[in-house]
N, C-alpha and C positions, 0 to 999 in steps of 0.2 A: 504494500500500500504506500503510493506515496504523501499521505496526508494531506491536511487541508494547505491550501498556495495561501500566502500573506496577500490581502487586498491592493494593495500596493504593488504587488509583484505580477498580479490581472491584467491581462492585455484591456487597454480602454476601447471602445468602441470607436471606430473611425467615421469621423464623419468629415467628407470632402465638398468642396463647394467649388464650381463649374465659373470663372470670372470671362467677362465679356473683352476684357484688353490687357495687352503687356502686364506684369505686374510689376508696376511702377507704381509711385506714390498716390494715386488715386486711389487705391485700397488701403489707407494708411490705417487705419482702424484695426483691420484686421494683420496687417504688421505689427504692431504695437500690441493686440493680444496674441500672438502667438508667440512671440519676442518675451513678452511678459508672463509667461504661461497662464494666461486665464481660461484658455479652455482645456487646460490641463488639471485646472484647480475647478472647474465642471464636473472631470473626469469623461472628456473628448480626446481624442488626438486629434488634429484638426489636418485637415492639407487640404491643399488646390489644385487645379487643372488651370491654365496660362490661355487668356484669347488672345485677340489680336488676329489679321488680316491672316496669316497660314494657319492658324488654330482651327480647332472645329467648334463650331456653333456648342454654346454652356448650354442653352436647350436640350440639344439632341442627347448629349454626357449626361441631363439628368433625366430625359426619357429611355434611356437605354439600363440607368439605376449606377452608372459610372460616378456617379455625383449625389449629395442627398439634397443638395442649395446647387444655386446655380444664380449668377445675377443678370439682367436682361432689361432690354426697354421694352415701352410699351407697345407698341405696332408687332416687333415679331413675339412678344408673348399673345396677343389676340389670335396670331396665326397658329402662333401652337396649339393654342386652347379649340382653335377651328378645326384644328386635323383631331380632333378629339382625347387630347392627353388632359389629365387632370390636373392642372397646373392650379399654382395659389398664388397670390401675393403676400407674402409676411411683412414686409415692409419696404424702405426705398432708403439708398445711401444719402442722397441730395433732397430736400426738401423742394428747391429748384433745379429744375435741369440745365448743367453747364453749357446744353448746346448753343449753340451762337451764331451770328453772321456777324463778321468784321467787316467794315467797308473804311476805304482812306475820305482825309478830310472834305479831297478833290468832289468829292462825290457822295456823301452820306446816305447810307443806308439804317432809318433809323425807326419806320415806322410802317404799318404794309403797302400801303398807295407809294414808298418808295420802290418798290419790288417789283414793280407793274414796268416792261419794257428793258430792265434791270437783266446785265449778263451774270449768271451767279457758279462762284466756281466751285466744283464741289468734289469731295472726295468718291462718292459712294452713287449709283444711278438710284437705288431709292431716296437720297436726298429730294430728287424731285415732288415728292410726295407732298415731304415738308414745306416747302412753297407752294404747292397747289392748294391744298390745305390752309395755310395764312390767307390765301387770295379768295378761298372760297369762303372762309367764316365771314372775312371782311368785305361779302358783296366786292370784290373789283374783278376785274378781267384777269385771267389765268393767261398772261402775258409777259412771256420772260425770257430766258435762254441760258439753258443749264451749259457748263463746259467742263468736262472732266480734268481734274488737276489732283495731287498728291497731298501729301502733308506739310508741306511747307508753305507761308500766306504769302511767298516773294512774286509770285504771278501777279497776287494783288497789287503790290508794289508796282511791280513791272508794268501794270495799265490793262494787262488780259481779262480783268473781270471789274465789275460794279462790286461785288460783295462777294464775302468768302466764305465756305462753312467753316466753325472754329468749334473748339471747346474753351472757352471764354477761360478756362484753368491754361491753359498749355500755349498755342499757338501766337497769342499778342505778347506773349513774352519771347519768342523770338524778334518782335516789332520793339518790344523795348529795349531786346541784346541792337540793336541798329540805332539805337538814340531817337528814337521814337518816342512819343509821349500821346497817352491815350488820351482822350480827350479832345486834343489838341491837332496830332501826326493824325492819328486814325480812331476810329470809334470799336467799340464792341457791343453790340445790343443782342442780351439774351433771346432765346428765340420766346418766353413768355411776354415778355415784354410787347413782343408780335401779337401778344394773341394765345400762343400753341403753348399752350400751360401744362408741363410736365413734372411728375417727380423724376429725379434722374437714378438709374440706377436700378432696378427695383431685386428684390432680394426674394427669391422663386421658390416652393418646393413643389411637392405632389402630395396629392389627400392622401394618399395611403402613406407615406413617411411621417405627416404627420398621425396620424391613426396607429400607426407602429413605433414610431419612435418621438411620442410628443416632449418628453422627456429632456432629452439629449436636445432636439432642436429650439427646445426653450433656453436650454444649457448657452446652445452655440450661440445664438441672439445674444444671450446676458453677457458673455464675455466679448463678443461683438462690440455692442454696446458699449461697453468700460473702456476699449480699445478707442473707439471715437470721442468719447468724452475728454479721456485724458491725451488726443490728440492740439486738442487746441491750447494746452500749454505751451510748445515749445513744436513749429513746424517741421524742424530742422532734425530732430530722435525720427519720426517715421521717414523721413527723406534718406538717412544715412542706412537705415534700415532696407531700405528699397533699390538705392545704389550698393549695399554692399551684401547682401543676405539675397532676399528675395529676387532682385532682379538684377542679381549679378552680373549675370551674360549676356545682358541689353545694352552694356554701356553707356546708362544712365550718369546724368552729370549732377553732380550733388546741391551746384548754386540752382540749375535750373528747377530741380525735383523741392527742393525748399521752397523756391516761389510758387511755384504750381500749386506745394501744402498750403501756401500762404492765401491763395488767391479760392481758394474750394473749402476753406473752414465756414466762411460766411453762408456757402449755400448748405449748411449740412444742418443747422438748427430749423426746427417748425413750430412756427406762432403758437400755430393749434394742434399741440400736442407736444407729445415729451420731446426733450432737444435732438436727441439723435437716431437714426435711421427707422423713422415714423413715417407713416402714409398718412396724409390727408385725407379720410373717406369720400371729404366733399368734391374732390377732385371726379372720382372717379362715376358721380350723378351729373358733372361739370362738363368743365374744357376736355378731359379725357372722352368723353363720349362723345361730344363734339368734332373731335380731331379722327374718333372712329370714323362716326359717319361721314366723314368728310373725305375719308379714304376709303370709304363701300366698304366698310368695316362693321361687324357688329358685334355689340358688347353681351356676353352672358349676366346674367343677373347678380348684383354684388355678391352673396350667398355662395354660388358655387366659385368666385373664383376669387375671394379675398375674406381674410382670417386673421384681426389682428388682436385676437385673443392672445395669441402666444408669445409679439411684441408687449402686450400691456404688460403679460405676465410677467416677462423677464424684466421690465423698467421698474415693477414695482419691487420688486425680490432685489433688484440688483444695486 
């Protein structure tokens, strides 16, 4: 017999979560608890799966059971929930979503009747959506001219476009590495600011994980959680975290990942509701179902596809 194992010496249950880009400082929440072992003091082991442009879609890793979280926005999670997976909302990293159009001073792009006639450059061909969508909420003409471009805003610089898509965290900080000043050099206007009012981020699982393991994924929230709170003391602990651990082999630069922290604390707290990675419900009777239909899009009933039992639970406990 080899007797009873010390609790402590139990393998933890592993729960893994599916991320939507690079892991770079944009997950710095979750560097900071795993760095700190809070989901250790759960009793999680925690890890991730890396998105990004050659990754595979965090949806499909957490309909496949590869993943038990997985994080997503909102248009391809509707489409998941349309091919029939049981997808949830537990809550949202950003209160506001970092998406963005940058335009330079020459030409501002700042409100949606700008948009109308407007060359816009974008990284991704569903970005077009997103413009069709600000143009339809706001009665104007769906009047534009999309132009496929990369990740860097220098095309905009360079005169090739009216407006850039950006992540208002990342991209105009290469405009201020050029002695750029916002405001003034070039603007940044959120895409709600448009109109198209998103949470950013949204943090996914499936009815049946939670039904099997509600436990553990109240667990992984709580220490989530403590991870973003205690982010905004010091932006610069998850940055170096990000450039030297996590996202090692990105060759991540430590001044820029710092400013990025800098510039994404602001959208992480929510008026209505506890400060860190909280869903708005009103959102989603809102501008969210609005931006559905606006893209032939339809929304399942709050009920089946958002649960923010197990966010309250963990804010309250934790």
């Amino acid at each position: 017999a080899l007797g009873a194992v010390p609790a402590a010496a139990q393998a933890r249950p592993r729960m893994t979560i599916a991320l939507n880009w690079i892991p770079n400082v944009q997950f710095a929440g979750l560097w900071l608890a795993m760095d700190r072992g809070y989901f250790a003091a759960e009793g999680i082991e925690a890890r991730f799966t890396p998105g990004g442009p050659n990754a595979p879609d965090p949806l499909v890793a957490l309909a496949s059971g590869n993943a038990q979280l997985a994080t997503s926005n909102w248009l391809p999670f509707l489409d998941a929930v349309g091919r029939g997976n049981d997808f949830v909302i537990l809550g949202a990293t950003y209160a506001r979503s970092p998406g963005a159009l940058c335009s330079m001073a020459r030409r501002p792009i700042r409100e949606p009747r700008d948009l109308v006639g407007a060359r816009v450059l974008a990284q991704t061909p569903s970005d077009r959506l997103i413009i069709e969508s600000i143009l339809t909420m706001a009665n104007l003409p769906r009047e534009f001219r999309m132009i496929p471009t990369g990740f860097s805003p220098e095309p905009l610089v360079n005169g090739d476009g009216d407006a850039y898509f950006c992540f208002a965290i990342n991209q105009p900080i290469t405009l201020e590495g050029m002695g750029m000043r916002q405001g003034v050099d070039f603007h940044v206007t959120l895409l709600d600011q448009f109109g198209y009012r998103l949470p950013g981020v949204l943090i996914v699982t499936r009815r049946r994980t939670i039904e099997s393991s509600r436990g553990q994924v109240v667990g992984f929230l709580r220490a989530l959680a403590r991870g973003w709170r205690e982010n905004e003391a010091d932006p610069a602990v998850a940055a170096r975290l990000a450039v030297g651990r996590y996202g090692s082999e990105l060759g991540l630069n430590l001044a820029q990942q710092t400013r990025q922290n800098e510039l994404q604390i602001p959208l992480v707290p929510n008026a209505n509701g506890p400060r860190v990675i909280w869903f708005d419900p009103a959102l989603l009777g809102g501008s969210m179902t609005e931006i559905a239909r606006a893209t032939n899009r339809t929304v399942p009933p709050a009920g089946q596809i958002l649960d923010l039992s197990l966010i309250e639970e963990a804010l309250r406990s934790g």
